[in-house]
N, C-alpha and C positions, 0 to 999 in steps of 0.2 A: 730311706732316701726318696726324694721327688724324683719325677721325670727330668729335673735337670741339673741332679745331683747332688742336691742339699737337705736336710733333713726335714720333714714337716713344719718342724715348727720352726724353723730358720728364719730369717728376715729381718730385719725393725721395722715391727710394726707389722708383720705379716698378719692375713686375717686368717682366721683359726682353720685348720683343716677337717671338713668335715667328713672326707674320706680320703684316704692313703692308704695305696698297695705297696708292697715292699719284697721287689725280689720273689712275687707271685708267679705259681706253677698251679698247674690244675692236668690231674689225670686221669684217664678213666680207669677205673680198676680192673673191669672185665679183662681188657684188651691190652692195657698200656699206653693207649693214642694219647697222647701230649696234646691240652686241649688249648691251655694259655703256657708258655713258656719265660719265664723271667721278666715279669710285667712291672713294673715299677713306675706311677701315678698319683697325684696326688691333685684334690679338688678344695678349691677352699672356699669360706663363705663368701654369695655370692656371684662368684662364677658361672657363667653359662658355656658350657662345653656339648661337643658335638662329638658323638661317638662312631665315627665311620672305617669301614670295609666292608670286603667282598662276604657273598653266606660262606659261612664256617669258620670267620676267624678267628672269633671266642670273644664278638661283642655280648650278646646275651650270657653267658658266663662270666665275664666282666658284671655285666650288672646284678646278676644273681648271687657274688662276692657283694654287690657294694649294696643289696636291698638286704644281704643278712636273710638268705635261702640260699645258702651254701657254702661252705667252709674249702679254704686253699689245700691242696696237699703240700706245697713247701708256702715259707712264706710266709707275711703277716698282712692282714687287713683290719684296718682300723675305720670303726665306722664313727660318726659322732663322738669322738674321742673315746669309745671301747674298742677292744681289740675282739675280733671271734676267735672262740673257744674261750674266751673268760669272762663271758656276757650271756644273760641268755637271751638267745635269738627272737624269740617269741614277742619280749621286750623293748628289745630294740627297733625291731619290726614297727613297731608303733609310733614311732616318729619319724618313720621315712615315710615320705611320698611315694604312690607307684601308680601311675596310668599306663596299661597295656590294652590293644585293644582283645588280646584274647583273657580280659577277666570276665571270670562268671558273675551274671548278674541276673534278677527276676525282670522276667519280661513284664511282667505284669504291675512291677511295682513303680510308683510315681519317679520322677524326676527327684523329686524332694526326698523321699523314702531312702534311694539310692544314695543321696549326699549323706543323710543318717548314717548309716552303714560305713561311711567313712568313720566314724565315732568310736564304734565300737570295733571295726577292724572285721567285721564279719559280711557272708554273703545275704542272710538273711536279716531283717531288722529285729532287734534287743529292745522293747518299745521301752519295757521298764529303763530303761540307760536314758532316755532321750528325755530331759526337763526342757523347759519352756524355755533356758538360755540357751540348750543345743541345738532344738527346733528352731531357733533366730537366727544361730549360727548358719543354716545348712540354707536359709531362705537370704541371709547376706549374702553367703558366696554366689548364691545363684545369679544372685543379683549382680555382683564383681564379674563373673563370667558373661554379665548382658544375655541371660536366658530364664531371667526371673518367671517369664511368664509359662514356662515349663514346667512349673512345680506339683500341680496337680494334673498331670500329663502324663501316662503309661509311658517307660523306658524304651519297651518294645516297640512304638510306632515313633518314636523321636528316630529326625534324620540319622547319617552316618557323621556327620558333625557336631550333631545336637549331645548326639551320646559323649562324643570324647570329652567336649566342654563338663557335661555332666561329671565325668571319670573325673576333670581336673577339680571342677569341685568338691568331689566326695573325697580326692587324695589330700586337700589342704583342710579337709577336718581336723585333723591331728596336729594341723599348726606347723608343719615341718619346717626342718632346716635344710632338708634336699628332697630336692623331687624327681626320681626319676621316668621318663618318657621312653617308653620302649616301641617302638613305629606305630607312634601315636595315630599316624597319620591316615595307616593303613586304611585303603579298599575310599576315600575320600574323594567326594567327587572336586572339582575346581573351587566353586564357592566355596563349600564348606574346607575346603585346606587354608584358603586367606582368610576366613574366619576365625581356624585355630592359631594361625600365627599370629595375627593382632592379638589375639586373646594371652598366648601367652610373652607378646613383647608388653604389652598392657603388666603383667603378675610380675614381670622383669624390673619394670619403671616404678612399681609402686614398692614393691617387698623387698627393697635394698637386699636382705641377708639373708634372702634363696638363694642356695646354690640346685642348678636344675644339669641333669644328663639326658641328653637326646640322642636316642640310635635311632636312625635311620638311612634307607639307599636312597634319598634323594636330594640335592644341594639347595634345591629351588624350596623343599619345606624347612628348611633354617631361618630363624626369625632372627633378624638383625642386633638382636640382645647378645645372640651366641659372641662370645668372644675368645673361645678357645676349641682348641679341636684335637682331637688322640685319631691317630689312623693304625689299625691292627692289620695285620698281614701275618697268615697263619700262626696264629696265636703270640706272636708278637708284637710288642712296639715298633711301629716302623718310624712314628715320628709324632710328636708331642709340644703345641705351643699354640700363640696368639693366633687368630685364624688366617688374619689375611702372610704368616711367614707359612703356614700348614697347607690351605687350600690354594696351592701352586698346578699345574698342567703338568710341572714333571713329579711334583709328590703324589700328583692322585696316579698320575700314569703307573707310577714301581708299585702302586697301592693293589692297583684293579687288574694290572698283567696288557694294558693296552691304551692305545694313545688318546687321552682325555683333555678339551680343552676349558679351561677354567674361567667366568666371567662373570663379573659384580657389577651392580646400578642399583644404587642408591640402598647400598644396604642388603642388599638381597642378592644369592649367589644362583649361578646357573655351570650347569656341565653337559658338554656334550663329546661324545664318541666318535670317533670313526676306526674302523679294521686295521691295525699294524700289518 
């Protein structure tokens, strides 16, 4: 079942889903803590969704079900039309997108190197994997992301921006059909955060049938592409749809535990607080 009660593949003409939770739980075994509770979501191609709550509500967990590095305790997740546990993960793995910024990377290695490494899905470069069309491939994207001129550039001294770009070009080696964005954003100073939002409203406008997930705690890094939004609250759904019915002042408020007020221009969202 979707978040709004109909089965995945339901609709005329619906576009494919490319991940659906279903009646998702997640526990910890040591303890018993109930991590996600009766999560029920579905993303289809396409779709740009915004993953938001407070720390702990079980958004990383959510995405670590939908990147296929981690299986549900109840419950079915379907990724690219496989279900885990009857897939191997490993596999799968390979045509999801994943930029986070805490992935391990060589400091030392180029710009271009790093996009390589999207290829073969590994931290260090496989030189033998890489022919002359993969090497093209990794200097196109660089090129798409507008950081061509990066390519023979150390990782280690590229900006905090520079790098995420990078990240997004090494994740669309594999060609995915979703890309997931885990606080992409993180530690970004100003310029470089409006750089990664063009960049990725830019990958929005061109690649029709990306489906992309974004966690993050801040409204103002959502790129006007997003048009759908899950909001978690201790490991539940607290509410799930189109953005502008989701990011309301009284849905974020029951979200965060306190009075938020919610405001858009020209595409682009802001939130601000004050003390109930």
């Amino acid at each position: 079942m979707t978040a709004n009660g109909t089965p995945p593949g339901a609709g005329e003409g619906a576009p494919l889903a490319v991940a659906a939770l279903d009646a998702v739980s997640v526990r910890r075994y040591t303890t018993g803590q109930i991590i996600l509770d009766d999560v029920t979501w579905t993303v289809r191609a396409g779709e740009h969704w915004a993953l938001l709550g407070a720390n702990g509500a079980g958004k990383t967990t959510v995405l670590r079900l939908i990147g296929a590095l981690t299986h549900p305790t109840t419950g079915t997740v379907e990724v690219l039309s496989h279900r885990l546990g009857r897939v191997d993960m490993r596999e799968l793995r390979a045509h999801i997108g994943l930029v986070s910024s805490a992935q391990k990377v060589p400091q030392d290695a180029t710009a271009h190197t790093v996009v390589l490494t999207g290829h073969t899905g590994t931290v260090q470069p496989l030189w033998r994997s890489y022919d002359s069309e993969v090497r093209e491939r990794a200097h196109a994207l660089l090129a798409e992301l507008e950081i061509k001129e990066l390519a023979e550039r150390p990782y280690g001294v590229c900006s905090g921006g520079q790098r995420a770009r990078v990240l997004v070009a090494r994740a669309l080696m594999a060609d995915p059909s979703l890309l997931l964005l885990d606080e992409p954003f993180n530690a970004l100073d100003l310029p470089s955060r409006e750089d990664l939002i063009d960049a990725m409203h830019r990958l929005a406008v061109t690649r029709t049938g990306l489906a992309t997930i974004t966690v993050t705690h801040h409204l103002e890094e959502l790129s006007p592409a997003i048009g759908h939004v899950l909001l978690l609250k201790e490991g539940r759904v607290l509410t799930s749809g189109p953005v502008a019915d989701v990011l309301t002042g009284d849905r974020m408020t029951e979200c965060f535990g306190r009075p938020i007020e919610v405001s858009r221009h020209e595409g682009r969202w802001l939130a601000r607080s004050g003390r109930g």
